[in-house]
C-alpha positions as CSV (number, residue, x, y, z in Angstrom):
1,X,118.1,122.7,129.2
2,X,117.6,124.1,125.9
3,X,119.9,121.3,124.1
4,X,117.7,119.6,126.1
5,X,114.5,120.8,124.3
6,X,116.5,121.2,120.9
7,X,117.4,117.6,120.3
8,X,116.3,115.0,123.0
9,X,119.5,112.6,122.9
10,X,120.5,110.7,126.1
11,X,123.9,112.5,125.1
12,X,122.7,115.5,125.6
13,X,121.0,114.6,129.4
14,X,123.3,115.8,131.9
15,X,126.1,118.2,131.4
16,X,128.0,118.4,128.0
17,X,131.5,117.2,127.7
18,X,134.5,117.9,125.5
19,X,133.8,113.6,124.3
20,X,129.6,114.7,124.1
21,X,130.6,117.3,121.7
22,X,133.1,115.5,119.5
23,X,130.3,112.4,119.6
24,X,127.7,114.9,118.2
25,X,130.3,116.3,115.1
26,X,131.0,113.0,114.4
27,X,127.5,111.9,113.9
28,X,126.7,115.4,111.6
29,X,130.0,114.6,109.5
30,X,128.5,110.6,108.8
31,X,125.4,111.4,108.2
32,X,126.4,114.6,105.6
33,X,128.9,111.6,104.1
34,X,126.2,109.0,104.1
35,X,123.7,111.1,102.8
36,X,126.1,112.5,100.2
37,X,127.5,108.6,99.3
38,X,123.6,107.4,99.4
39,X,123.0,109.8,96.5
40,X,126.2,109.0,94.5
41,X,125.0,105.8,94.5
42,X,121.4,106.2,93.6
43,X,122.3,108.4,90.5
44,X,124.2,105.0,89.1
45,X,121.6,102.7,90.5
46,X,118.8,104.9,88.7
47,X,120.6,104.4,85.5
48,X,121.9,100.9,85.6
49,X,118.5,99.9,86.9
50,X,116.4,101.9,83.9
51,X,119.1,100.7,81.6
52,X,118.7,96.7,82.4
53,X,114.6,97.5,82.6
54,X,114.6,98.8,78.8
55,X,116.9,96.6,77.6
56,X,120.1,98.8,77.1
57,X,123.5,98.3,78.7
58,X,124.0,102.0,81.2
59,X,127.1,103.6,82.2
60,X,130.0,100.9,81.9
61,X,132.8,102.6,81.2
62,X,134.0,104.7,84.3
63,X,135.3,102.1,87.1
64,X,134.1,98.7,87.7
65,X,130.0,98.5,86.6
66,X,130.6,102.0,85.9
67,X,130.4,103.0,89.9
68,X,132.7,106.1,88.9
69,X,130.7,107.8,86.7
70,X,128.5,109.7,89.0
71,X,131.7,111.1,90.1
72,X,132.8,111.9,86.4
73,X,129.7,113.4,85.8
74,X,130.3,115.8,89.1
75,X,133.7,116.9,88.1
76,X,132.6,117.8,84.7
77,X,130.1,120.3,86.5
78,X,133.3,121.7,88.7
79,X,134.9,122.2,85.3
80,X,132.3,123.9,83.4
81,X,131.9,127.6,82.9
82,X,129.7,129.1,85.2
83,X,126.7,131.7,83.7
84,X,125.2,134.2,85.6
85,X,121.7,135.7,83.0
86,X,122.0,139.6,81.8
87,X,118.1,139.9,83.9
88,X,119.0,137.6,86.2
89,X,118.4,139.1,89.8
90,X,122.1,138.0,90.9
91,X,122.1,137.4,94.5
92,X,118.5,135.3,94.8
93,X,119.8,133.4,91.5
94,X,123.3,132.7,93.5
95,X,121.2,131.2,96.6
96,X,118.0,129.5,95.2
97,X,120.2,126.2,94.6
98,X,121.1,126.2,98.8
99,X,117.8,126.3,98.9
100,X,116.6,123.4,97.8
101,X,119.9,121.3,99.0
102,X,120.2,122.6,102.6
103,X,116.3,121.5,103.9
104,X,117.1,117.5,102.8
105,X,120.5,117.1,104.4
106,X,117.9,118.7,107.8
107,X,115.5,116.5,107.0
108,X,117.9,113.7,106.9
109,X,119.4,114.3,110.4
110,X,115.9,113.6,112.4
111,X,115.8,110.1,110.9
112,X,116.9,107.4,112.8
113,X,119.0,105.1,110.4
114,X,119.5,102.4,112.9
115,X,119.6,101.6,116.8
116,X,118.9,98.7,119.1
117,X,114.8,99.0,119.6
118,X,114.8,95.3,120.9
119,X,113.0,95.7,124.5
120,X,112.9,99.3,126.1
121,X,116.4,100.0,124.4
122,X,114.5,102.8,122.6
123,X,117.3,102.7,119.5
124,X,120.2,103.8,122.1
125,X,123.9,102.7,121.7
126,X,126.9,103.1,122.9
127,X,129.5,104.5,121.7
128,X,133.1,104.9,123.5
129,X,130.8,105.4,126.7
130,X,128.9,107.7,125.5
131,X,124.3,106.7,125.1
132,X,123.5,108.4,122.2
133,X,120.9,107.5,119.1
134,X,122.2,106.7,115.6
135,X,120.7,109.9,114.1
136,X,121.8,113.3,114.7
137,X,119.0,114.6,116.7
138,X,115.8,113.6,117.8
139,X,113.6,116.9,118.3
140,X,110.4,116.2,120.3
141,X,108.5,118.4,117.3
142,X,110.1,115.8,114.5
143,X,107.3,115.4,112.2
144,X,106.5,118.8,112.1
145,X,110.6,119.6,111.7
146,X,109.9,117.2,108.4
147,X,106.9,119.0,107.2
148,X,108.6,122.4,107.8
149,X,112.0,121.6,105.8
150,X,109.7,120.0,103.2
151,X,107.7,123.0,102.7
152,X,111.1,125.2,102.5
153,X,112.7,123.2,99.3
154,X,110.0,124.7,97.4
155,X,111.5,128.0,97.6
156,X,114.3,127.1,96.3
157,X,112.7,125.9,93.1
158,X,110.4,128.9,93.2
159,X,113.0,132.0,93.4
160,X,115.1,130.0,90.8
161,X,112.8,130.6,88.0
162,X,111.6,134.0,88.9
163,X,115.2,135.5,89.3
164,X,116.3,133.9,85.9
165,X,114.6,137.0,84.0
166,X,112.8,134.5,81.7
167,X,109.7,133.5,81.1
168,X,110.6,129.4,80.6
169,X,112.3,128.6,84.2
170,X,108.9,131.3,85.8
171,X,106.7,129.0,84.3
172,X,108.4,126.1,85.8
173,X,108.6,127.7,89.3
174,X,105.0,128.8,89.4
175,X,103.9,124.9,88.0
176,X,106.0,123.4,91.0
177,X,104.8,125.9,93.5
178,X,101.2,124.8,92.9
179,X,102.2,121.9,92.3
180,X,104.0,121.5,96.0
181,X,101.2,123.2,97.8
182,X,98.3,121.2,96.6
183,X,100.2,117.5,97.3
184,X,102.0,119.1,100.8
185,X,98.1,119.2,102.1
186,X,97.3,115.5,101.4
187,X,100.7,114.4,102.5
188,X,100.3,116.2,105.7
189,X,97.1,114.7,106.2
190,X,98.3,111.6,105.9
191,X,101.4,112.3,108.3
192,X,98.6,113.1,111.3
193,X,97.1,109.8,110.7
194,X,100.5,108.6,112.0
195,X,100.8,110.9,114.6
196,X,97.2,110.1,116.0
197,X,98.4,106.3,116.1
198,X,101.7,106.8,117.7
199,X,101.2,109.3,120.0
200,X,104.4,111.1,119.7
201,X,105.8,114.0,117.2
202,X,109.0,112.3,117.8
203,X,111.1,110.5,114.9
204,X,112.1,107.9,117.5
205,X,109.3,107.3,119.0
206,X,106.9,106.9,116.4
207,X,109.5,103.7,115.2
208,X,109.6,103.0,119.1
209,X,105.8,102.6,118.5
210,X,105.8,100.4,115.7
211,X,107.3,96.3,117.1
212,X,108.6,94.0,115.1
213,X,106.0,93.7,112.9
214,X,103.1,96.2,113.6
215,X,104.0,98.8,111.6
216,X,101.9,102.1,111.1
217,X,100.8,100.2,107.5
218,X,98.7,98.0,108.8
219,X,97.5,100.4,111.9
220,X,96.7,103.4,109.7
221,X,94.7,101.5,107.2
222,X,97.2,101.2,104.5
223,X,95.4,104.1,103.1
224,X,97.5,106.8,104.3
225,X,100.5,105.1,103.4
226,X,98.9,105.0,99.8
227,X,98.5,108.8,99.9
228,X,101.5,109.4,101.0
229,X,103.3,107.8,98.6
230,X,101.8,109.4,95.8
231,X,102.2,113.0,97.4
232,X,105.9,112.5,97.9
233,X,106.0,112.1,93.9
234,X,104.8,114.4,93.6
235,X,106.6,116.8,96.2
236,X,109.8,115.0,94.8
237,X,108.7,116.3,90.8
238,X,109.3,112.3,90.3
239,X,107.4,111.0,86.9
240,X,105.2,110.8,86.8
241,X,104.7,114.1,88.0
242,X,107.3,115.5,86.9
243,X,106.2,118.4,85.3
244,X,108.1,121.0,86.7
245,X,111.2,119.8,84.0
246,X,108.5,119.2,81.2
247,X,111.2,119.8,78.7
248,X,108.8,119.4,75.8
249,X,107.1,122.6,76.8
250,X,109.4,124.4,79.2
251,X,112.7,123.8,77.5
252,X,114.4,122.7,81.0
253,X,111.9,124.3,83.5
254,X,113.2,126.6,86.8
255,X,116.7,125.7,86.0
256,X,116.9,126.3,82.1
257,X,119.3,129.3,82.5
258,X,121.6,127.3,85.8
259,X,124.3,125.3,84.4
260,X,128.1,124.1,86.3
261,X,127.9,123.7,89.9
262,X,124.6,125.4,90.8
263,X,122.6,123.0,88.2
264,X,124.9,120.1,90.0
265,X,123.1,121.1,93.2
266,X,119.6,121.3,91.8
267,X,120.6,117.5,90.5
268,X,121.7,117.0,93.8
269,X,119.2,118.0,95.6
270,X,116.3,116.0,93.6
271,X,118.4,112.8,94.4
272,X,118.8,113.5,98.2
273,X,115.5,114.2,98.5
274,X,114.3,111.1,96.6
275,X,116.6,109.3,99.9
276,X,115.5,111.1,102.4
277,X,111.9,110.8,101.1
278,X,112.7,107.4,101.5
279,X,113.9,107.3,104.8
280,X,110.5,109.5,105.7
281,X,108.2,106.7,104.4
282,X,110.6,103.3,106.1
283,X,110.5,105.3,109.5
284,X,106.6,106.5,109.7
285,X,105.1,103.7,108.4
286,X,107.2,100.8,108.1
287,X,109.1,100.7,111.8
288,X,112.4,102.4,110.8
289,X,115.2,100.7,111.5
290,X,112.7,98.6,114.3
291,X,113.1,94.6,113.4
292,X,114.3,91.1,114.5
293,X,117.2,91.0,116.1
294,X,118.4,87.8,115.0
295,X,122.6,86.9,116.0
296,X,124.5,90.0,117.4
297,X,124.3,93.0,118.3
298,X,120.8,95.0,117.9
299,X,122.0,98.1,116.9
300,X,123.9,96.2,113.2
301,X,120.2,94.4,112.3
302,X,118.8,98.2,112.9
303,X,120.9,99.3,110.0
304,X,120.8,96.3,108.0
305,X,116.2,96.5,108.4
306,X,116.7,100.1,107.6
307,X,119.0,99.8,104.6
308,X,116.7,96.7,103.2
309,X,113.5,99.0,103.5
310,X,115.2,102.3,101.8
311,X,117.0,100.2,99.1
312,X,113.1,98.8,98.1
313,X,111.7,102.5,98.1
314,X,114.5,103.5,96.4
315,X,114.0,101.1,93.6
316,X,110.3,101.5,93.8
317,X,110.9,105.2,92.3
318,X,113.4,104.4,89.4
319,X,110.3,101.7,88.6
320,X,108.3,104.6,88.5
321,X,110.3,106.5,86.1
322,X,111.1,103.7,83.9
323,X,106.9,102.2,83.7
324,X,104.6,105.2,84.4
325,X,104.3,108.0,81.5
326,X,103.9,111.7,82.5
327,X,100.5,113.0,83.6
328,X,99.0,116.4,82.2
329,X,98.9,119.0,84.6
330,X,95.3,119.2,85.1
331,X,95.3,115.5,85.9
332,X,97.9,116.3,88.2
333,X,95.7,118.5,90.1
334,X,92.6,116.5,89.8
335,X,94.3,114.0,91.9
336,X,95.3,116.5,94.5
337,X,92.4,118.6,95.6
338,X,89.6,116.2,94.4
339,X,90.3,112.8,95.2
340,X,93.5,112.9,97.7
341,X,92.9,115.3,100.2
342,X,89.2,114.3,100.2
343,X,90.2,111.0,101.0
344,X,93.2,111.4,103.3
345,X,90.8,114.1,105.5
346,X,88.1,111.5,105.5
347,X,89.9,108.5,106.8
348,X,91.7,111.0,109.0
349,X,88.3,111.9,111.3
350,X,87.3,107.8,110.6
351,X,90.5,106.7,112.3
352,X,89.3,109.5,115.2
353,X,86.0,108.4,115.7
354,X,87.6,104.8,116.2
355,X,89.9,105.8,118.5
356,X,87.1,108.6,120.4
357,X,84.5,105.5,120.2
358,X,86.8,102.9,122.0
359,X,87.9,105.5,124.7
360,X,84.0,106.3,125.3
361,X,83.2,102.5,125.0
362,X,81.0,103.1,121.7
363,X,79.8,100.3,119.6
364,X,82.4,100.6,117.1
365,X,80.0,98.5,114.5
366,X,77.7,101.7,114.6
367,X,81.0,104.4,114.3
368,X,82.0,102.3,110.8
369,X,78.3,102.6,110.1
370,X,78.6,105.8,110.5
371,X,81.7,107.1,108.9
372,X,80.5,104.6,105.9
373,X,77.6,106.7,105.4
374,X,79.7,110.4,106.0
375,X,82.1,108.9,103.2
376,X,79.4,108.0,100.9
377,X,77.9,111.5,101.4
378,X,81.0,113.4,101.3
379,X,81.7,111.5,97.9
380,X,77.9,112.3,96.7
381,X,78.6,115.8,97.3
382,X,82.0,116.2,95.5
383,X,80.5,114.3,92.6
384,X,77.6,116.5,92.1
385,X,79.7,119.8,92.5
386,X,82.5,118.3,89.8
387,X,79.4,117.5,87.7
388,X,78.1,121.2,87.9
389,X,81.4,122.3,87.0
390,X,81.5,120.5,83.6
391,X,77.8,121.6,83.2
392,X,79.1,125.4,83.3
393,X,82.5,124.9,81.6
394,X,80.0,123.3,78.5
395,X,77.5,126.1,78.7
396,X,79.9,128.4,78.4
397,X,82.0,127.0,75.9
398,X,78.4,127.0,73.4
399,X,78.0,130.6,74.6
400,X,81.3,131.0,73.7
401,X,80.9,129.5,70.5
């Protein structure tokens, strides 16, 4: 019962068997490998991509297209002498890196990365006899699994500066916590509006919800998808908000004083989450690994829809590095608190009312009427109390002066 409740997998249904239990290792020792393969290959395709968009030629030298130097680059960190700061507080600077590393592979195993949804399939296979779903588990509290792991990596980043007994890396870890916190309320608030459509907390089921082609980005609005992109950015210290590593002013940021293999897991930690943040956005809002079935078998075109989907998104963000320049920090939290969580709680109780006022049978003409007229007074509101605020800050600078 409590595997049951754990990790809802037909697998996992009736009594467990010595061939249930060597189906579920399997699954967590693929998707460790693919996750760890997926980000081997994204820290070449972020270079070769950036290279070819600014005219320059990228890694070519290690294997074919230079596919090997990721791995160079990783053995070099194996080889390098370790530090360890005088004022460092040793054992919190030892596990800050796990920290950050540990929450994405989690996040990773509550996303389905294929399955047969054709018809009331649901995404399961078959494998050896065995029903089971191509993702490790499927919790019936997913989302909020997501949101929770999400919230965690932050930590990480956070006890790295402060136990590095500087002041450069604190500054970083105190810029990212606020950072994190303002942008994880505005993606959150975008995440409900995807809950409130589906009906489910459930990984799977919220793709089960989404058919071939009605995907949660056209149900939601678009708008939450919007937010929800520029949140993970920013949760993700992506440019161009990455000023966590402002290295112009920060030197390296929280890990200035990490070098050898705990700076190689802070580097690979920003690149699995940049996949797994990925494989967040394809599975809430654009149907997962849900599509056309077109010749075969429906669990391959699963993983081929979902690989198609995370390879755009994953391309989307090296265009991002290589186009957008860095923000300044108080832009940064402009955009949080006064413009995205206003708008992502606002469409949030719009997409409520429509759904109250087509259970109760209202006109819904009269609830957009209506939420057009609490948006426009909500937005009246803000502006006149942002308007105040540059009122005092100038009145106080002339007192000042």
């Amino acid at each position: 019962m409590l595997a049951q409740i754990l990790a809802v997998d037909p697998l996992l249904v009736d009594d467990l068997t010595g061939g249930d239990v060597l189906v579920v290792v399997v699954k967590a020792v693929l998707a460790l490998v693919l996750l760890l393969v997926s980000v081997l290959f994204m820290v070449w395709f972020e270079r070769k991509a950036i290279s070819d968009l600014q005219n320059r030629i990228g890694p070519n030298r290690a294997g074919p297209f230079g596919l090997f130097q990721t791995v160079a680059d990783g053995l070099k960190f194996f080889m390098k002498e370790d530090s360890l700061p005088d004022r460092a507080d040793r054992r919190v600077f030892i596990l800050a890196p796990y920290l950050t590393a540990i929450p994405a592979f989690l996040v990773f195993a509550v996303i389905p990365i294929g399955g047969d949804f054709s018809g009331d399939n649901g995404g399961r296979i078959t494998v050896f006899g065995h029903t089971t779903l191509m993702q490790l588990s499927d919790p019936p509290i997913g989302v909020l699994f997501i949101l929770a792991m999400s919230s965690i990596a932050v930590y990480g980043i956070m006890l790295a500066g402060w136990s590095s007994g500087s002041k450069y890396p604190l500054l970083g870890s105190v810029r990212a916590s606020a950072q994190m916190v303002s942008y994880e309320a505005a993606l959150g608030l975008s995440v409900v509006t995807v809950v409130l459509v589906s009906g489910t907390l459930s990984t799977n089921g919220i793709v089960a919800s989404q058919t071939t082609w009605d995907w949660n980005l056209w149900t939601t609005g678009v708008v939450p998808f919007i937010i929800f992109l520029i949140a993970a950015t920013a949760e993700l210290n992506r440019p161009p908000f990455d000023l966590v590593e402002a290295e112009q002013e920060l030197v390296g940021g929280f890990n200035t004083e990490y070098s050898a293999f705990r700076f190689a897991l802070f580097f690979l930690a920003e690149f699995m989450n940049t996949v797994t943040m990925s494989a967040i956005i394809v599975t809430l809002f654009l149907g997962g690994p849900n599509g056309p079935v077109l010749i075969g078998p429906g669990w391959m075109w699963g993983t081929i829809w979902f690989s198609v989907k995370l390879f755009a998104f994953l391309f989307m963000f090296v265009w991002f590095r290589a186009t957008l320049p860095r923000v300044r920090y108080d832009q940064l939290m402009m955009l949080g608190w006064k413009v995205l969580i206003p708008v992502a709680l606002g469409w949030f109780l719009l997409l409520t009312a429509f759904r109250v006022g087509d259970d109760e049978g209202w006109n819904l003409f009269v609830v957009a009427g209506g939420g057009v007229a609490v948006f426009a007074a909500g937005y009246g509101l803000l502006s006149a109390a942002m308007w105040a605020a540059r009122r005092n800050r100038q009145l106080e600078g002339e007192v000042g002066i």
